[in-house]
N, C-alpha and C positions, 0 to 999 in steps of 0.2 A: 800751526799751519792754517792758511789762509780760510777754507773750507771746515777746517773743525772750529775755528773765531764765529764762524759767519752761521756757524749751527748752534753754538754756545747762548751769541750773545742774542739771535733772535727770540731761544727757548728763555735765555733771562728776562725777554720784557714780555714774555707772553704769546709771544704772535707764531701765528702758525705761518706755514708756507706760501698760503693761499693770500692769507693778510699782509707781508712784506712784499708780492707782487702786486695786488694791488696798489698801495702807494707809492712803488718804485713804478708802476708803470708796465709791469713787464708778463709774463705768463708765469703758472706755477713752475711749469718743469725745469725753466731757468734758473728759480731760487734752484731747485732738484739739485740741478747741473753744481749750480755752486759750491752746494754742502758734500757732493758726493765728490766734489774733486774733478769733474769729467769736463769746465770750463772755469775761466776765470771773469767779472767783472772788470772793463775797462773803468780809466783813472776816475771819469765822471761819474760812474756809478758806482764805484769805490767809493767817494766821498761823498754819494748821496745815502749809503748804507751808515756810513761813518756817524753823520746827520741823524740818520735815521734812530740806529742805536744811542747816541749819545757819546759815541766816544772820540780818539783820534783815528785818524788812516792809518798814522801807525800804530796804536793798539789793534787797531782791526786788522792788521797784517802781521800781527804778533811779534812787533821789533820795540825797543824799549822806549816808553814815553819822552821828548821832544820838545825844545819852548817853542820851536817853528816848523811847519810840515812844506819841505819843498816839492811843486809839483812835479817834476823833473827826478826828482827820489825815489818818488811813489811811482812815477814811469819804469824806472829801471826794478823794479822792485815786483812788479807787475810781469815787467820783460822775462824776468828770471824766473816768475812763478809757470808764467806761460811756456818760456823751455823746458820746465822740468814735464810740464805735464805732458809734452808733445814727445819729450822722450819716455816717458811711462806710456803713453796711447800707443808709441811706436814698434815698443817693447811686448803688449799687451798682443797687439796686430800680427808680431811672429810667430810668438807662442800659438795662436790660434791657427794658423798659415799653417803650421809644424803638425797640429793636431788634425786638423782636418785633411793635410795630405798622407796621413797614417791611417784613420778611418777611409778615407776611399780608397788606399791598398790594401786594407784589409778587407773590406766589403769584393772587392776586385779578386782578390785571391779567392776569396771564399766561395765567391762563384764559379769560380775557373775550377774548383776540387768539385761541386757538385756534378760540374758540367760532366767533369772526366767522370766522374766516379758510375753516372748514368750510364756514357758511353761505354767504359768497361765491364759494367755489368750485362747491357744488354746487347752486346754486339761481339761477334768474337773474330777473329780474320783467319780464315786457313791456311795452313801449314805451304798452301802454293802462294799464299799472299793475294790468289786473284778472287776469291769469294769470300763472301761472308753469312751472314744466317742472323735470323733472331734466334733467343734460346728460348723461346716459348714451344718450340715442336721441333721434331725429329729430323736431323740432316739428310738432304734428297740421295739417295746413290746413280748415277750415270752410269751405264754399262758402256762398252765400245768395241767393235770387231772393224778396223780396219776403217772407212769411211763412214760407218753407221755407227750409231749411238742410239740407245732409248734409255728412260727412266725405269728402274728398278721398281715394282708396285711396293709400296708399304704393308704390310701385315703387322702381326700382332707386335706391339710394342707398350714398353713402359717411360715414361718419361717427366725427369724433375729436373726444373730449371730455378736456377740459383740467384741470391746479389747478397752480398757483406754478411753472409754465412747465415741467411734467412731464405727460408723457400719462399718462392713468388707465385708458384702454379707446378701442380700435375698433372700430366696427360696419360691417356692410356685406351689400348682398344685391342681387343681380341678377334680376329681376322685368318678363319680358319684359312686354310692355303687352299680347298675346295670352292669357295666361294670369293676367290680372288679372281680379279682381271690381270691375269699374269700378262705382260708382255711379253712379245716374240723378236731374237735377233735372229736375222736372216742370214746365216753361213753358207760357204761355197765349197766347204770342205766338214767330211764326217767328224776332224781333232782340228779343232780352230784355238790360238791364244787369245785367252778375249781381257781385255783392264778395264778395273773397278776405278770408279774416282766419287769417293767421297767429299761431300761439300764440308764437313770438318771431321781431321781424320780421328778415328777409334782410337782405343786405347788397347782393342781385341778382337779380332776376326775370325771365324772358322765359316766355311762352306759344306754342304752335302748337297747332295742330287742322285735325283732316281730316277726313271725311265720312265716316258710315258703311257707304261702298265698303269701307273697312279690314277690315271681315269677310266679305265678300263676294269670289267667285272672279277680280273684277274690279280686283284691291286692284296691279297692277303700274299702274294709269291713277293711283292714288292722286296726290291734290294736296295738298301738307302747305304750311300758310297761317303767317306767323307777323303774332300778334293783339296789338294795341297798348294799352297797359295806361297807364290812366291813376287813379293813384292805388293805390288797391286794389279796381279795379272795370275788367272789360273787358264790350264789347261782344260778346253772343254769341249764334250761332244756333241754332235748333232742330234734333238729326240729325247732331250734329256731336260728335266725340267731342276732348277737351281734358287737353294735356300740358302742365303748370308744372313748372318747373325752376326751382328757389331754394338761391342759393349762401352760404355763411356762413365769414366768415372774420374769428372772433377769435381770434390768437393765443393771448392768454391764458387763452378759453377752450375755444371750440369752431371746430371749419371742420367746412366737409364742402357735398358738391352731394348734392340729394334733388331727385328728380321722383315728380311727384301726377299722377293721374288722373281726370277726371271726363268724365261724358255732359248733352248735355243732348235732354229727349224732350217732343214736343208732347203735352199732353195732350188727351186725345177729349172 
C-alpha cells in the first residue's frame, strides 16, 4: 500500500517526517497525511518521492518492477488509490453520522427521564384533575355551605414527603385547637349540609365536633360527637365547632396525619 511504501522506505534512508518535507517542499502534516493514508501524493510528487528515495514510481506504489514507467500508468494508479480512499473517508463519515445520532438520543432521552422523574416526584394532580400542590406541606382543606366557602385552619399535623423511595423533608407542628384561629362558616339554617374538598384527596377521614361549651368555663361537661361523612359532604349544625382528621399514606410519596378546624355560626 501506497502510505505504508512511503513510511518504509523514508525510515530506510533515515529521514524523519519533518526532513522529507523539507525537500519536497511541503509541510510536515502532509508527509502525516500520506503515511496515515488520509491523502495521496499527486503524479509529480509521486515521482519526486520516487527521486527522493531512490527508487521507481512503481516500486513506490508497490506494483512489480518495470523497464519503463508510463506517466499515464502512474495517473490511473493514483486515480484508483485516491477512489479507494474517498470510499474509506466515505465509509468512515457514516459510521461517525450513525454514532453521534445515537449519543444525542441518548443524552435526549436521558434528560427527558430526569425531567419526568422531577416532575413526578414533586408534583402530584388531584383526583378532580383541577389542582395540584407541592409535596413539601400539608393539602389545604376548602370548606363550602352553599355560595360561601372558607379555608379549613391547619392544626397539629405530621408530614413526610417522598422521591425514588427516599425521604426529602419532614414537617410537623403541634397546634392545640385552643389557640387556633378557627374559621367561621355563616349558615341560615341550625342542620346545614356543608362539603369538604380536599386539594389531594385522603386515604382516610373521620370528623368530630362539640359544642361551643369548649370555650366556655363549662368545657369538663364537654360532649365530643363523631359526625358521619358521606361522601365529601357531612351533616352539620349551627354552634358547633368541627375537627377533620385526614390520613395519607403513599409510600412512594407522601403519609402523614393533619387535622383542620372549622366553626359553624348562625347568622342574624
Amino acid at each position: 500500500m501506497l502510505s505504508d511504501n512511503i513510511k518504509a522506505l523514508r525510515k530506510s534512508k533515515g529521514f524523519t517526517q519533518e526532513e522529507v518535507a523539507v525537500r519536497l517542499h511541503v509541510v510536515r502534516q502532509t508527509v502525516s497525511k500520506w503515511e496515515k493514508g488520509l491523502s495521496v501524493p499527486d503524479a509529480e510528487m509521486l515521482q519526486r518521492l520516487a527521486e527522493l528515495f531512490e527508487v521507481s514510481v512503481n516500486q513506490l506504489l508497490g506494483a512489480p518492477p518495470v523497464q519503463e514507467e508510463n506517466i499515464s500508468d502512474v495517473a490511473e494508479q493514483l486515480a484508483r488509490i485516491n477512489e479507494q480512499l474517498a470510499v474509506k473517508n466515505r465509509r468512515a463519515r457514516r459510521i461517525w453520522r450513525v454514532v453521534a445520532g445515537v449519543l444525542i438520543a441518548f443524552v435526549v432521552l436521558t434528560l427527558l427521564f430526569i425531567l419526568l422523574a422531577v416532575v413526578l416526584g414533586f408534583t402530584r394532580v388531584s383526583s378532580a384533575g383541577s389542582m395540584s400542590m407541592e409535596l413539601g406541606e400539608p393539602p389545604a382543606l376548602a370548606v363550602s355551605y352553599e355560595e360561601q366557602q372558607i379555608a379549613a385552619a391547619l392544626g397539629t399535623y405530621s408530614w413526610e414527603y417522598q422521591s425514588g423511595g427516599g425521604v426529602l423533608g419532614v414537617q410537623s407542628d403541634a397546634a392545640p385547637l385552643y389557640e387556633t384561629d378557627i374559621p367561621v362558616l355563616s349558615v341560615t339554617e341550625e342542620t346545614v349540609t356543608v362539603c369538604m374538598k380536599f386539594e389531594m384527596a385522603p386515604d382516610m377521614i373521620s370528623v368530630q365536633c362539640w359544642d361551643e361549651s369548649f370555650w366556655s368555663d363549662d368545657a369538663d361537661l364537654l360532649v365530643v360527637r363523631t359526625v358521619a361523612i358521606d361522601g365529601e359532604t357531612i351533616e352539620a349544625q349551627a354552634g358547633y365547632v368541627y375537627q377533620v382528621t385526614a390520613v395519607w399514606d403513599d409510600a412512594d410519596s407522601y403519609s402523614g396525619t393533619v387535622n383542620y378546624s372549622f366553626c359553624l355560626e348562625l347568622a342574624e
